[in-house]
Every structure is written in structure tokens, then in C-alpha cells.
KOLVEXKE-463671 format. One record per residue (C-alpha): x, y, z; residue in one letter. Coordinates in steps of 0.001 Angstrom, whole numbers, plus 500000, padded with zeros to 6 digits. Each point is the difference from the previous one (the first is absolute). Layout:
BEGIN
      px      py      pz  r
       X       Y       Z  a
...
***
This chain:
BEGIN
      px      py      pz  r
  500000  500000  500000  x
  501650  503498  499049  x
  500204  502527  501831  x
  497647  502129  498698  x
  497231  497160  500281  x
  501122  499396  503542  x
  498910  503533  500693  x
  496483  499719  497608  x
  498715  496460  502742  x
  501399  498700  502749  x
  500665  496361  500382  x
  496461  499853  502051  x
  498433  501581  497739  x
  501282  497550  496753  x
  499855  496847  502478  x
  496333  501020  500620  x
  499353  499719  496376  x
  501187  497234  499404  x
  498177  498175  502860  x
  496480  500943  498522  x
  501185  499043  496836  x
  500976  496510  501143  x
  497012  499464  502200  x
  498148  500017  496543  x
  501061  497183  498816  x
  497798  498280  502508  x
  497273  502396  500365  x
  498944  501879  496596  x
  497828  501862  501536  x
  502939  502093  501958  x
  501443  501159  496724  x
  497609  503399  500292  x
  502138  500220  503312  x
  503329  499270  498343  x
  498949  502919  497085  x
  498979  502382  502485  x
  503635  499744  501500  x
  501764  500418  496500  x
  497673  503508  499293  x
  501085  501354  503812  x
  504137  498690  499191  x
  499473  501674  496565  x
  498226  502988  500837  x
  497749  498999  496865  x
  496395  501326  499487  x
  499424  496480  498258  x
  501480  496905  500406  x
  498339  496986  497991  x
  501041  496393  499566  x
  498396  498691  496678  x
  499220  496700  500640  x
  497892  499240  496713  x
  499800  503376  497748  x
  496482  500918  499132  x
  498978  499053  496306  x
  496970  500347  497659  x
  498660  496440  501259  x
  501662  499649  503559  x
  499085  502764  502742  x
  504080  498840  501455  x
  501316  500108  503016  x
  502273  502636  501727  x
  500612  501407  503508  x
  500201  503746  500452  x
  500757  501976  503237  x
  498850  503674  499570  x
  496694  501471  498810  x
  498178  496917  497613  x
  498626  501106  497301  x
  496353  500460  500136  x
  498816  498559  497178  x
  500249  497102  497917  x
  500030  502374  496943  x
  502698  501857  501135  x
  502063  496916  501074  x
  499541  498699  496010  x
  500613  503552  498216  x
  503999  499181  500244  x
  499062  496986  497203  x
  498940  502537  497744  x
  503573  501858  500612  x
  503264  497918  499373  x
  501917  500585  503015  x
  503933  500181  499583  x
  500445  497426  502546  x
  499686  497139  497887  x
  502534  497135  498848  x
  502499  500855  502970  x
  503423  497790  500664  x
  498545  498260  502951  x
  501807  501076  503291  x
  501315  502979  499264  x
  498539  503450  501021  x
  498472  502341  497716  x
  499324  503899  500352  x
  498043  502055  497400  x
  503482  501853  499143  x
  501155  496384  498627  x
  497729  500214  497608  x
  498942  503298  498834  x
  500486  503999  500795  x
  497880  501807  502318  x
  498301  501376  496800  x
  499010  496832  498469  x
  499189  498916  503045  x
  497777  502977  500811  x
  498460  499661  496328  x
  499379  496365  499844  x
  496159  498543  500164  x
  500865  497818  503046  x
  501025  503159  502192  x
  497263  502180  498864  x
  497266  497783  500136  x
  500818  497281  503069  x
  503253  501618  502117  x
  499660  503900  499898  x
  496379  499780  501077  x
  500552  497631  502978  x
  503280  501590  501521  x
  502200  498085  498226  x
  503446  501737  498192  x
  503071  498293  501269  x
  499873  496021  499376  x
  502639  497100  501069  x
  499441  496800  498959  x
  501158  496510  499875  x
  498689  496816  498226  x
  500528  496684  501929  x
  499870  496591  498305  x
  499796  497026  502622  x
  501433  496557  499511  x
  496998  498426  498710  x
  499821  503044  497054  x
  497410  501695  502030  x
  500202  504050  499753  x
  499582  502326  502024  x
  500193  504083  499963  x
  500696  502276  502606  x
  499368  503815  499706  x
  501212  502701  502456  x
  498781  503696  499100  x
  499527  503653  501331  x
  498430  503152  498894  x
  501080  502499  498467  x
  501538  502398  503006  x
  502053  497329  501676  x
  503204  498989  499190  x
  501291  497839  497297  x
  500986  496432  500383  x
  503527  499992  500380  x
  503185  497900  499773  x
  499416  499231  503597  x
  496461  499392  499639  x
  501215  497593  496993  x
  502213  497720  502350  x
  497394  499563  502372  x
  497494  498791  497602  x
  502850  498008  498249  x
  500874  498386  503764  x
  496555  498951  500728  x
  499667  498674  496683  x
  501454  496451  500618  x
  497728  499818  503253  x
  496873  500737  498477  x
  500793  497586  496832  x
  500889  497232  503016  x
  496873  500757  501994  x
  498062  500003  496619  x
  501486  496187  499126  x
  499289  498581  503388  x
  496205  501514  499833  x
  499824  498291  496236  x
  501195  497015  500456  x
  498029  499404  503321  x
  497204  500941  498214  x
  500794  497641  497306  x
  500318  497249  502526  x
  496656  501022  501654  x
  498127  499872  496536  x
  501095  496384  499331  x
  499253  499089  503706  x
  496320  501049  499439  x
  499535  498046  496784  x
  501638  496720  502124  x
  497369  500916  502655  x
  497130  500480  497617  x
  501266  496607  498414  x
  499271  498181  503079  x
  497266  501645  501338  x
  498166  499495  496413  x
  501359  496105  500827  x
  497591  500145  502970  x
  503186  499373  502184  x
  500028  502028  503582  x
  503152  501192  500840  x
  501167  501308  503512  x
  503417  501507  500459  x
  501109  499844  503916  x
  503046  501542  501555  x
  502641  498660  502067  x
  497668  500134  503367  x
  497137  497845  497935  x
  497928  503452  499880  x
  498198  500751  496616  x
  501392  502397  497628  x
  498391  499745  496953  x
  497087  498133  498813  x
  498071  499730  496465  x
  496513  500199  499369  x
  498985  496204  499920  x
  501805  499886  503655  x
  497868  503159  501169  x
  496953  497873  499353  x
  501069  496777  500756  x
  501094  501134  503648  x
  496538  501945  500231  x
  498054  496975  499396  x
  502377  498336  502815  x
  498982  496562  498952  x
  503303  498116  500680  x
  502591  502955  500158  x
  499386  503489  501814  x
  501501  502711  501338  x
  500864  500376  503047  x
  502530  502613  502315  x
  501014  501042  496511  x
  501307  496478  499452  x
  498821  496593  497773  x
  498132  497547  501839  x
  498196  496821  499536  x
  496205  498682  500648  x
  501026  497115  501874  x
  502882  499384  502496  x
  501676  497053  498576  x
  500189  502003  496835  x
  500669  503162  501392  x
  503156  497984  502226  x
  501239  498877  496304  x
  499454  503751  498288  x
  501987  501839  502563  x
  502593  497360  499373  x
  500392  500531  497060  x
  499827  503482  500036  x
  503331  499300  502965  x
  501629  497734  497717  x
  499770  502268  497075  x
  500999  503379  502010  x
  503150  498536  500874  x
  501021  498786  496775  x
  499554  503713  499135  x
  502186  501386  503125  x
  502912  497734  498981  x
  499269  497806  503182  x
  500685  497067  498211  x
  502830  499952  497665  x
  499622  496685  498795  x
  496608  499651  498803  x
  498602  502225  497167  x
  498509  502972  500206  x
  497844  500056  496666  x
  498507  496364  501389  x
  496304  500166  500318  x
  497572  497923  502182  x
  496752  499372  499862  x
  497177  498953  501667  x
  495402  499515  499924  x
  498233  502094  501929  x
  496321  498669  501665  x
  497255  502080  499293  x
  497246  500862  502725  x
  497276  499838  497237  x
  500725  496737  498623  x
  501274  501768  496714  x
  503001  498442  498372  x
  503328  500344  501957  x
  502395  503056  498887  x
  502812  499014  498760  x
  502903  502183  501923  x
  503486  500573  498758  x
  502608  501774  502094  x
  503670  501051  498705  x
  502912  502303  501003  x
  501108  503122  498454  x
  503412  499448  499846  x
  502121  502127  502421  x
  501697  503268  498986  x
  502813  501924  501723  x
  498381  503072  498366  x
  496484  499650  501094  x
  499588  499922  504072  x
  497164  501716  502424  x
  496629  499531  500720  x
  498569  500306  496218  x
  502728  497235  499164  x
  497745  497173  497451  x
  500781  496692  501854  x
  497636  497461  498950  x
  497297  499464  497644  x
  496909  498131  500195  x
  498281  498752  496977  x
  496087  498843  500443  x
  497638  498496  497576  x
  496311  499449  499756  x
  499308  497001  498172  x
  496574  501043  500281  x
  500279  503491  498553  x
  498264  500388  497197  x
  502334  501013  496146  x
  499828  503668  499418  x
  500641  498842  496287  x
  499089  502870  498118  x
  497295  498807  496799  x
  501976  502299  497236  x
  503201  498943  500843  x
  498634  496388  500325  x
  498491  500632  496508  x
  503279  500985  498269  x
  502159  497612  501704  x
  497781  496737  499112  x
  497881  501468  497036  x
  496955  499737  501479  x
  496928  501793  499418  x
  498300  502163  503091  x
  497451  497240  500561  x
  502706  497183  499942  x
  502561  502040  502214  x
  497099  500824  502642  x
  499571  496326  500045  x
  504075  499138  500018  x
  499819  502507  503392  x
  497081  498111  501749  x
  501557  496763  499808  x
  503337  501460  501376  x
  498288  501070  502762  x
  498909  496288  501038  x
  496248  499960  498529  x
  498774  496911  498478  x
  498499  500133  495942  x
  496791  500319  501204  x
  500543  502939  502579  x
  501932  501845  497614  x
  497408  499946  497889  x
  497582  500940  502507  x
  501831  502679  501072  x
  500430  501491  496305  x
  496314  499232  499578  x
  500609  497826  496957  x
  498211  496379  499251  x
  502631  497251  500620  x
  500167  498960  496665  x
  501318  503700  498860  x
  502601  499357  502889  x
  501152  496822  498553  x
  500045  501051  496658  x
  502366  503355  501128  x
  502267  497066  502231  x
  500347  498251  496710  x
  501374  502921  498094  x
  502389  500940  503116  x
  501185  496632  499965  x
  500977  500730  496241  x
  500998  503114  500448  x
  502365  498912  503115  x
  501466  496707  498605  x
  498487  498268  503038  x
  497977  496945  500538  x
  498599  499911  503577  x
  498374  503103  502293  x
  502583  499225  502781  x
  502507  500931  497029  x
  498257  503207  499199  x
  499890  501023  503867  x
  503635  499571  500321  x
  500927  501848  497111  x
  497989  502706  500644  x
  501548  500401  503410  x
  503188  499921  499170  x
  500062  502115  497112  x
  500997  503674  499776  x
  496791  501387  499928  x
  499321  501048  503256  x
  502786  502171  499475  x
  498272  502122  497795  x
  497182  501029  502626  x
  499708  503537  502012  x
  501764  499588  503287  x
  497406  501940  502492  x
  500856  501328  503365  x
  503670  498729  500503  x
***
């Protein structure tokens, strides 16, 4: 840090910047904090980090600390005005007097019609491109009677530069990673599998929809203290054994067995419904991950009763089937005889066997048990709307 900087922010100051910045990478919503900081260090009327810039067909995405504008019209009238700003060597700061004279600058569209009226005459800016060829802008400005970004003001930008392009990676890539974690969650909860992640004191920390409702109904597994439990003790005795077992593997407590080993067990139900079929496993310990939030075990239940959420125009596509034929297909997933089905669909039985015929066809199988287990083991659930998870 030069002298000269040194004087413009104390360390502080700078290491108070960077802190917000950093504690967005885990909470987006603190970037407004982390801008607010950069307009006070700058001594900027506007400070705005373009997340997404605005377009014809996308309204964008971009943070601003000083007076928003007020009006979606007035946010979109810089389209209509190419600003100078554009096609920047990434990470490297930019002041109007890089690219034109005050009296081009003053003169130009983009002043006249979406800086000069807002406040805006001096502009530094800096184009970021992240490791996953995301791109982001940042813009630091101030009106007209303040001073001009200078060569000091230019190696403090430049300085924070590589911390906001860090801070920007970590927030993209965990957002990446959250993205494809939802799809593997919708992919099981569309699978009509309940999943329960516990932490390292056997205490619930996360929990999918199809385990919400399961451990509502409370018939053979419920909640209770904030912790799994069984209907009945014998099975209850064997669950929290597991659940033991399974917790250790993920602490490291025992060494010679392995960690990604799962066990299994049935679980009675109180109504006399099939047994759930419960399968606990370790998350596998990691030096970097400790505290109370640490994922230790997860618990895998099915239904065998619950019903396929087999969606009929996905069924259709995947199988070929008519609506008729894929209503029927559904039915007799679901565990309903020929003659229900048809029932239900409010069809003669004869139409029923005559669509059963032409899904046999269609399917290449001989035999209803064939169809059922096709039909539940096929992809289509996946292509339902996961609700409430």
C-alpha cells in the first residue's frame, strides 16, 4: 500500500471492507451491506455491482448503494444510449479520461440522457470475469462538484479487485453446488423417498417433504425432542442403534470399518400398513466441516405403500401411450386391480382390457406385474412438480 493510499483508508477501514465482502459469499443478501461500505470508502454518490445487466428481455440484476432510481423507465433509458463502458479488459480499472475527453464525454447520449441527469459525471470502473466465465461489473461514480477519481482512488479499486473477484467465485460456485443439490433432492423426493439429515448429536437438520409428512402421520417413525424415533420399542432399540453405529462411523470412531457402509432395517407400523423400509448411512467425516450444523448421518425411508406420483404426459411420451391408456398405466402402479382401475376411470372393463392390451404392445411386456414394475422404476416420476419441499 503506498503512501499516499495509506493516508486515503486506514488498515480498519480496508480490513472492514473486505470482511463484508467475504461474509457474502455465504450470505447474498449482505452484499447491499458490503456496497454500502465501498460508496462511504469511495466517497461515491453511486456505487453499483452489476450482477446481470438489464436487457430488452431480462429486467437483470444489480446492487446499487445511493439513491435507486425510481423508475423502471428510467433504469432501461441507458439501453437506448451506448454507454462507453463496454468490452473492458477484465480486472483492470477504468475512468472516463481512459476513454474519452471531458468534451466527448459531456456530449455523448449516455451522459446527457442517463448520468448528467442523475448526478453522475466522474465514473471508475472495472469489469470482473470469475472462474466459471461469469461477469461481473462494478461502477463507482460522483457528481459533478466533487473530486475526480484519482491515481489513488485507482489503486484502491485495483486492490480490492482480486477480493471481490474471490468473494464473487466462492458465491458462484456455491451456488452452483446448491443448484445441483436441489435437482438431487427433487430427484428423490419425486422417487417418493423421505430423507432426514441428522447431525453429530442425532438432532434433525434437514428434512424433505415426503419426511415432513411421513413424521406427521407418526405411523411407525415420529418426531420426538427434535430427534427420530420409532412406534415400537424393540424397533425403536434397533433405530437408535443404528443411528449410534452410523454416527460413529462418521466421527472417525472406528477406523477400521467404513464409513460410506449403510444398514438397514423394517420398521412396524401402528396401523397395520406395510412396514417402512429404513436405511441409515454416514456422511463421511471432514476436517473442514465441524460444529453443531455438521451433516452426520442420513436416514433414507420408504413407503411401499405410497402411491406413484407418475405424471400422465410424461408417462405418455415415455411409453407412447395415449391419455386414456397412460391414466390406466398410473392406476395399476398404484396397486389397483383391472377392474378397480376401471372403476375408478369410470370405463366398462372391457375398454380397460382392450387399453391393457395396447400397453402391453406398446411396453414390450407380457404380464401386469411386468407393467407395474416398469412403471415404477422408470424415469417418469422425475418429470412431476415437486410441491412444498
Amino acid at each position: 500500500m503506498t503512501e499516499a493510499l495509506a493516508t486515503r483508508v486506514n488498515l480498519s477501514e480496508f480490513s472492514h471492507a473486505l470482511g463484508t465482502l467475504y461474509e457474502t459469499a455465504y450470505e447474498p443478501s449482505n452484499w447491499q451491506r458490503a456496497v454500502d461500505t465501498l460508496r462511504d470508502m469511495f466517497r461515491a454518490n453511486f456505487v453499483t455491482l452489476i450482477v446481470r445487466p438489464e436487457s430488452d428481455s431480462d429486467v437483470g440484476n444489480m446492487i446499487t448503494a445511493g439513491k435507486v432510481f425510481e423508475s423502471r423507465h428510467e433504469k432501461r433509458v441507458q439501453y437506448n444510449y451506448p454507454s462507453p463502458f463496454v468490452d473492458l479488459i477484465s480486472d483492470r480499472v477504468y475512468t472516463i479520461g481512459d476513454l474519452m475527453g471531458e468534451s466527448e464525454w459531456r456530449a455523448s447520449p449516455f451522459y446527457q440522457h442517463f448520468c448528467g441527469p442523475y448526478g453522475v459525471f466522474h465514473v471508475m470502473a472495472a469489469d470482473i470475469r470469475t472462474l466459471d466465465d461469469g461477469e461481473f461489473k462494478i461502477r463507482v461514480t460522483r457528481d459533478e462538484e466533487a473530486d475526480a477519481f484519482d491515481e489513488t482512488d485507482r489503486q484502491l479499486l485495483t486492490l480490492l479487485l482480486p477480493h471481490l473477484k474471490r468473494t464473487l467465485n466462492l458465491q458462484t460456485r456455491m451456488y452452483a453446488n446448491e443448484s445441483v443439490g436441489l435437482l438431487y433432492s427433487e430427484a428423490v423426493s419425486r422417487m417418493m423417498v423421505a430423507t432426514i439429515v441428522l447431525d453429530e448429536k442425532a438432532q434433525i437438520l434437514e428434512q424433505n417433504q415426503i419426511a415432513r409428512t411421513l413424521l406427521s402421520e407418526g405411523d411407525g417413525l415420529k418426531r420426538t425432542q427434535g430427534r427420530l424415533e420409532a412406534a415400537y420399542p424393540g424397533d425403536n432399540r434397533a433405530l437408535q442403534a443404528l443411528i449410534k453405529d452410523s454416527l460413529a462411523r462418521s466421527a472417525g470412531e472406528k477406523p477400521e470399518s467404513d464409513p460410506t457402509i449403510a444398514e438397514a432395517l423394517s420398521l412396524a407400523r401402528p396401523s397395520g400398513r406395510v412396514s417402512l423400509g429404513v436405511v441409515v448411512k454416514a456422511v463421511p467425516p471432514n476436517d473442514w466441516v465441524s460444529g453443531r450444523q455438521r451433516p452426520a448421518a442420513i436416514v433414507y425411508i420408504r413407503d411401499a405403500e405410497q402411491k406413484s406420483q407418475a405424471p400422465l404426459k410424461v408417462t405418455q411420451k415415455l411409453f407412447g401411450l395415449t391419455q386414456a391408456e397412460s391414466q390406466l398405466a398410473v392406476h395399476l402402479a398404484n396397486g389397483l386391480s383391472l377392474e378397480e382401475a376401471a372403476e375408478e376411470l369410470g370405463i366398462r372393463h372391457n375398454t380397460a382390457r382392450a387399453h391393457l392390451r395396447s400397453i402391453f404392445s406398446k411396453t414390450g411386456v407380457r404380464r401386469q406385474t411386468e407393467l407395474v414394475r416398469i412403471m415404477l422404476n422408470s424415469v417418469s416420476a422425475l418429470g412431476q412438480p415437486v410441491t412444498g419441499s
